[in-house]
C-alpha positions in Angstrom: -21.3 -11.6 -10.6 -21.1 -12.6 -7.1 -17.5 -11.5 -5.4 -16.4 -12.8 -2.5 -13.5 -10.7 -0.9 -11.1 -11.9 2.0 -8.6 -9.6 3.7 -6.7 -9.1 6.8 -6.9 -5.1 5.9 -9.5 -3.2 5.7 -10.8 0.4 6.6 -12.2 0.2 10.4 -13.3 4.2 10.6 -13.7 6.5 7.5 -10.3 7.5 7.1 -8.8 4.9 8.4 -5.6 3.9 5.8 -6.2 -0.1 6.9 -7.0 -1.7 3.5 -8.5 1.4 1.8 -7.2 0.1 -1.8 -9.2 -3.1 -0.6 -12.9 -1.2 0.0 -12.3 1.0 -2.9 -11.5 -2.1 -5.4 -15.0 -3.6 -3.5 -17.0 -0.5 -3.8 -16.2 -0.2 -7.5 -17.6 -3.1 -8.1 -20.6 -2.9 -6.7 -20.6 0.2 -8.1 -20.7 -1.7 -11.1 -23.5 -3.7 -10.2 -21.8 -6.4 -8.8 -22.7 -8.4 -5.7 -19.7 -8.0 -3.2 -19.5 -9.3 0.4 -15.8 -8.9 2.0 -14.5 -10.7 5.1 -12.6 -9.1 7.9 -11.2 -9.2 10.9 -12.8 -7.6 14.2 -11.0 -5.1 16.0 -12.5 -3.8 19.4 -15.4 -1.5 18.8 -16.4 -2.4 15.3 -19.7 -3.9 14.3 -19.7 -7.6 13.0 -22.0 -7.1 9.6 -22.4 -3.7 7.9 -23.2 -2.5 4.7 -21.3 0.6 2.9 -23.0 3.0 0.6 -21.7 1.4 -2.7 -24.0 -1.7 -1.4 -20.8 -4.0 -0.4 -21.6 -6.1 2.6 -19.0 -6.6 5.1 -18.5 -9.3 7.8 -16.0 -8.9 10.4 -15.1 -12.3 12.3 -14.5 -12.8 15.9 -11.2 -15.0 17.5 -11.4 -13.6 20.4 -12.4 -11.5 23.4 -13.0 -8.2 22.3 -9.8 -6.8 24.1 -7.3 -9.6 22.3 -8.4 -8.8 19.1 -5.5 -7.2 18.0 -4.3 -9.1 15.2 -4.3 -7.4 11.7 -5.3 -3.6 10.7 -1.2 -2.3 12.3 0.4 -3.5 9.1 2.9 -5.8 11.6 1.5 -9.4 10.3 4.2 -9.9 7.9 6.8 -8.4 10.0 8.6 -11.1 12.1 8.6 -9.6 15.4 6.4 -6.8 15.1 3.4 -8.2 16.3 3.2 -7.4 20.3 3.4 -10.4 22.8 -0.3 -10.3 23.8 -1.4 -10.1 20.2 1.1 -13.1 19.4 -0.5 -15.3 21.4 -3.9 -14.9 19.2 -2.7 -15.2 16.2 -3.8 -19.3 16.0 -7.0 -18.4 17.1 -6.8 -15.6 14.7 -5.7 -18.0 11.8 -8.1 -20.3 12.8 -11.0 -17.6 13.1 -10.1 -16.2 9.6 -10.5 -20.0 7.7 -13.6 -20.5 9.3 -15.0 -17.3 8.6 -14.3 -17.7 4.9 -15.4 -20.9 4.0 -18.6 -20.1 6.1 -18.9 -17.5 3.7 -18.4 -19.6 0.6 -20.8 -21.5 2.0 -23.6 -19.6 2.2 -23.0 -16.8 -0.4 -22.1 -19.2 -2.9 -19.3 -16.8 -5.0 -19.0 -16.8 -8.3 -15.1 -15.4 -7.7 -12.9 -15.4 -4.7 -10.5 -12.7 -4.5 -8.1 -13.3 -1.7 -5.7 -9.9 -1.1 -1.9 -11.1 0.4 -1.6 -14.6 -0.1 -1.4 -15.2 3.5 -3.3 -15.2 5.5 -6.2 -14.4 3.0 -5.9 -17.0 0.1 -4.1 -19.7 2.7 -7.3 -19.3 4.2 -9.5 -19.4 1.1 -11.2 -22.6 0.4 -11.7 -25.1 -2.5 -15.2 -23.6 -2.9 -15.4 -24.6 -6.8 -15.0 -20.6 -7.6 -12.0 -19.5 -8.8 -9.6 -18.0 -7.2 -7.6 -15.0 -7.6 -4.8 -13.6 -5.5 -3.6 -10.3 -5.4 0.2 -9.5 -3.8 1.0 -6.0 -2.3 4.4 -6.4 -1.1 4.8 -7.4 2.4 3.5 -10.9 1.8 5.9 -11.4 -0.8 9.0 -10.6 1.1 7.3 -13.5 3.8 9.0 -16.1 0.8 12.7 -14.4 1.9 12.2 -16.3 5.2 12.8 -19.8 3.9 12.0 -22.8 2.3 9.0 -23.9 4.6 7.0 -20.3 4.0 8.1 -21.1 0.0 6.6 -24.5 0.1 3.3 -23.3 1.9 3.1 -20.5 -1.0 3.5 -22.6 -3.6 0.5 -24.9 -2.4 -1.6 -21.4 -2.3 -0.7 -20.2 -5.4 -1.0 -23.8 -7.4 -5.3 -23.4 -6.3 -5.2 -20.0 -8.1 -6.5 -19.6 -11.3 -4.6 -15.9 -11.2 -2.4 -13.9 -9.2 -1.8 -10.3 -9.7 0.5 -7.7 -8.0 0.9 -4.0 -7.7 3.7 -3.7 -9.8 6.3 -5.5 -12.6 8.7 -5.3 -9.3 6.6 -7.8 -7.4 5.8 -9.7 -10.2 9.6 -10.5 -11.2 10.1 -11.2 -7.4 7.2 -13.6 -7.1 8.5 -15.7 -9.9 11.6 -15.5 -9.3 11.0 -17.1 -5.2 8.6 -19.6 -6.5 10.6 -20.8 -9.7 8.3 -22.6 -11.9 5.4 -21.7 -10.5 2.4 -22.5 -13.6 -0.1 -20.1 -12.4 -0.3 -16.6 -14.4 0.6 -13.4 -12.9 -0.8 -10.2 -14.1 0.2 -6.6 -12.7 -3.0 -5.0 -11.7 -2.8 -2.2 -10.0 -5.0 -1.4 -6.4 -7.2 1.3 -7.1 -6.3 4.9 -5.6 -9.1 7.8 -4.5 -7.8 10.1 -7.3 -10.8 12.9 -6.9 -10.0 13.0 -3.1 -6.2 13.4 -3.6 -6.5 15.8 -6.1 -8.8 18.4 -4.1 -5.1 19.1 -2.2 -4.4 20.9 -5.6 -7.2 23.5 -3.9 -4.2 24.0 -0.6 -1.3 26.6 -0.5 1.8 25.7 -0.4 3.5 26.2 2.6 6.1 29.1 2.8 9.2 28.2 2.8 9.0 25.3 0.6 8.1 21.8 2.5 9.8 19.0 1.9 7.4 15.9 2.9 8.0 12.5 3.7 5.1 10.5 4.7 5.5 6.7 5.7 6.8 4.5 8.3 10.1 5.2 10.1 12.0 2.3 9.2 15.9 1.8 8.5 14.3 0.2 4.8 12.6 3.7 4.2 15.7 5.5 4.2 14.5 8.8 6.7 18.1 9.2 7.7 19.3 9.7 3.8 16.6 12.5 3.6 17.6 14.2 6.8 20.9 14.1 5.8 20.0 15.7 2.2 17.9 17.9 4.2 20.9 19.2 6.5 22.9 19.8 3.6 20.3 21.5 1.9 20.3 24.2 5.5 24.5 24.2 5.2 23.8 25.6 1.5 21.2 28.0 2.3 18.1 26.4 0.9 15.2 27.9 2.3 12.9 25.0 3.0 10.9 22.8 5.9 11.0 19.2 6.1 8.1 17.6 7.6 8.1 13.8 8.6 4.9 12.0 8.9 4.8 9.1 10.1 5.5 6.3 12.8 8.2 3.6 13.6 10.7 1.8 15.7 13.1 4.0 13.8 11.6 7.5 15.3 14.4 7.6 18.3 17.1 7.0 16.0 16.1 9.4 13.7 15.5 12.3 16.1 19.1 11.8 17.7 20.4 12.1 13.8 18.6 15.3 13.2 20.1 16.8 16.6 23.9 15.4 15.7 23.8 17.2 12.0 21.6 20.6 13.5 18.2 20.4 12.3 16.0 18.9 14.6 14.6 22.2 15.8 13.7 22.4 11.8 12.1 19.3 11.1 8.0 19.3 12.4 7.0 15.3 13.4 3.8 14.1 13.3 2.0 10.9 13.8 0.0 8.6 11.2 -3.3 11.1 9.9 -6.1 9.9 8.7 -6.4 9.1 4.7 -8.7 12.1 4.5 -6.3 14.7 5.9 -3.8 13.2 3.5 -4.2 15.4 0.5 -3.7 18.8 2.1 -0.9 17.3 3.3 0.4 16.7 0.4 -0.7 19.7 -1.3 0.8 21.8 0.9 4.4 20.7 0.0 6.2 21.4 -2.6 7.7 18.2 -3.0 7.1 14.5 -1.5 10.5 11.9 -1.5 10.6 8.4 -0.7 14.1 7.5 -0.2 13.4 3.6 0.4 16.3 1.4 0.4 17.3 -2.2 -1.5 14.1 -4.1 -2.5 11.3 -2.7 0.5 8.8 -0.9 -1.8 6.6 -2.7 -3.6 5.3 0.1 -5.6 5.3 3.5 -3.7 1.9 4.8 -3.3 2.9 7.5 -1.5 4.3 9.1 -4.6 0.9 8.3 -6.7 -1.5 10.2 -4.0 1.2 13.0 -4.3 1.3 13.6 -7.6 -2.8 13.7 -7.9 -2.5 15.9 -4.8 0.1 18.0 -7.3 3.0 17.7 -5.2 6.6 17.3 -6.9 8.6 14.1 -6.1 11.5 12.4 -5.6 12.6 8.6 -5.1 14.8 6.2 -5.7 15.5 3.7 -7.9 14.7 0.8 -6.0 11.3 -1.6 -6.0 8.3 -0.7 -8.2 9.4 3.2 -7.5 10.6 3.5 -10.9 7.3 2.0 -12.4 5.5 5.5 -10.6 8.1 7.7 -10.9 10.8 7.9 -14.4 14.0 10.1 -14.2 13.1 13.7 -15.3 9.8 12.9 -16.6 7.1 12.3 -14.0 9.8 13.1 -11.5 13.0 12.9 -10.0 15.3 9.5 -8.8 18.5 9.8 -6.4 20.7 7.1 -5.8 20.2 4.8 -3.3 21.5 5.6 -0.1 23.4 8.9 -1.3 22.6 11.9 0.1 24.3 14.6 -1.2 22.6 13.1 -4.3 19.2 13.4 -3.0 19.6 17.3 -1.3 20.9 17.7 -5.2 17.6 15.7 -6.4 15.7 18.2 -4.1 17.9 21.4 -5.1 17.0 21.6 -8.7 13.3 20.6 -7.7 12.7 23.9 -4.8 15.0 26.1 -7.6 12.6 25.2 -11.0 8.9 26.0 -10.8 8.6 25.3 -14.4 10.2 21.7 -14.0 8.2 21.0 -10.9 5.2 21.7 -12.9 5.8 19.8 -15.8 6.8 16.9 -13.9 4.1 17.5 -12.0 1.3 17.6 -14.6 3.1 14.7 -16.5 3.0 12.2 -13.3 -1.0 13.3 -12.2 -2.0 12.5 -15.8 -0.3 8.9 -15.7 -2.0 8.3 -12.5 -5.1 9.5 -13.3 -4.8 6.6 -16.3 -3.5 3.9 -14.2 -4.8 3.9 -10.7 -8.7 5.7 -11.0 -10.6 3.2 -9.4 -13.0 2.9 -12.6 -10.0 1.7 -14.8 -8.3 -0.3 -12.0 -11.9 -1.9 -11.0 -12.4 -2.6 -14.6 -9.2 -4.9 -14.9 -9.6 -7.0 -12.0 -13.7 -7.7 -13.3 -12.0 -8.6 -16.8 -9.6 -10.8 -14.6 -12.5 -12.2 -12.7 -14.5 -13.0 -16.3 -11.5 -14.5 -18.0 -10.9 -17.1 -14.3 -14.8 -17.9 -14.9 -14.5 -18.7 -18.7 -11.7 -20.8 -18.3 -13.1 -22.8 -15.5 -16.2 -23.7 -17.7 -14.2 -24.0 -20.7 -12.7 -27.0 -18.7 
């Protein structure tokens, strides 16, 4: 079968966290003795055309002079207002750049499938090549249909051209629907493949002493940081011996550091900047337990809890978004209420006191992971997905 993959995301430097569910999704395919050629954006200092050691050809397209190619890769696309002036003003050329890059790649490679990941700008830019088409949602481009009826009516044409669309979780999949009322395509829940060998070698790291609480993400108010320092400042007050260690970056980083200082801790809490996805798992293995404390409806899925349970750190969310589809109440792991911290610094209480709870939790969530997100079984969806689009196009 001949794939042909278009993304705004994808991994510029081995490490790099830009897209990696995208390359692993391509390079188990190819694995698989598909043909796979993906189309990127460039980024300065990146090569136009490589090849990756899974035999999945890359193209990155050009829009610009080297040093204005700053559009995609920072996660800020589907943000409104996040993308810098001087990157704003490429983002036509950028649009532009990434529909003629695609269709010159239908062209000429002639794909059986196209797999388009975020609808936009990937499948807007897609073409009506005669292969079918299949759209896979990850979160941020379905919270683009909150911002009206224009962005609805755009997606609607998208998503009519697709013979499927899929998304990370049952969460995404309800809100899809539910924006695009009506909508006659299927939608599956298929979800992105996750490095679980990698992840687990963190099982190999000590755990820090005292305990270390981890939160790894992007600092913003949606995230809920400021819940988690608060838990964490109770959890001090009380006489918990543990660390908290916040990794990440985010317009939210100043506000966050003044909170710390106002409730005491911020001479407690070690910062860090974004690591690369190869440093990640000792990361996580060295903490005892990993929370995401994300507010209202901003998680698609949570991730960050899946390469932390393979990593065989505890965890702790809430239930909001698809983090309930990862983690369930006192079996894979622990849920706090939304927004409540004394909740949460209880969450984390009985988790530091209970080794044998962590571990059972623990063990319970790394096997469910294992089942749901190796990149074999996830790869091996999305091909059935790919077969069933084909059959039914010849069928009619």
């Amino acid at each position: 079968m001949r794939i042909l993959v278009a993304t705004h995301n994808y991994p510029r430097f081995p490490g790099d966290p830009a897209g990696a569910f995208v390359q692993r999704l391509a390079a188990a395919a190819g694995e698989a003795g598909h043909d796979v050629l993906v189309v990127a954006p460039h980024a300065p200092g990146l090569t136009e055309r490589e090849r990756d050691p899974a035999g999945v050809a890359l193209v990155r397209f050009r829009y610009a002079p080297e040093r204005w190619e700053r559009v995609g890769y920072r996660g800020d696309l589907h943000r409104p207002g996040a993308v810098p002036w001087q990157a704003a003003l490429g983002v036509p050329a950028f649009l532009a750049g990434f529909r003629r890059a695609v269709r010159r790649a239908a062209a000429t490679f002639r794909p059986d499938v196209l797999h388009a990941h975020w609808w936009f700008p990937s499948a807007w830019a897609a073409p009506r090549s005669g292969a079918p088409l299949v759209v896979t949602c990850h979160g941020s481009d379905i919270r683009l249909l909150d911002r009206g009826k224009l962005v609805r009516s755009v997606a609607r044409r998208v998503f009519g051209r697709a013979s499927v669309a899929t998304t990370v979780s049952q969460f995404l999949a309800d809100d899809l629907l539910a924006a695009l009322p009506g909508l006659r395509t299927r939608v599956v829940v298929a979800p992105m493949p996750v490095d679980v060998e990698r992840f687990a070698r963190g099982r190999m790291v000590p755990k820090r002493t005292p305990p270390q609480i981890l939160y790894a993400g992007n600092l913003l108010d949606s995230k809920g940081v400021d819940v988690l320092i608060d838990a964490y400042a109770r959890l001090r007050r009380g006489g918990v011996p543990c660390t908290l260690r916040i990794l990440g970056e985010g317009p939210a980083r100043e506000a966050l550091g003044r909170l710390a200082a106002s409730l005491g801790v911020a001479g407690e809490i070690e910062w860090s900047r974004f690591l690369r996805q190869d440093q990640m798992p000792a990361q996580y293995g060295a903490s005892t337990v990993t929370v995401l404390p994300t507010r209202g409806r901003a998680e698609g899925l949570g991730l960050t809890l899946v390469e932390a349970l393979l990593a065989g750190s505890a965890v702790v969310g809430t239930p909001v978004g698809g983090i309930p589809e990862v983690v369930r109440h006192m079996e894979t792991g622990l849920l706090a209420r939304d927004g409540d911290a004394d909740d949460l610094a209880n969450q984390l209480r009985l988790l530091l006191a209970d080794a044998n709870l962590r571990e059972r939790l623990t063990a319970a969530g790394d096997h469910e992971c294992r089942r749901r997100f190796a990149p074999a079984a996830a790869a091996r969806r999305f091909l059935d997905l790919y077969g069933e689009a084909l059959g039914r196009q010849h069928a009619s």
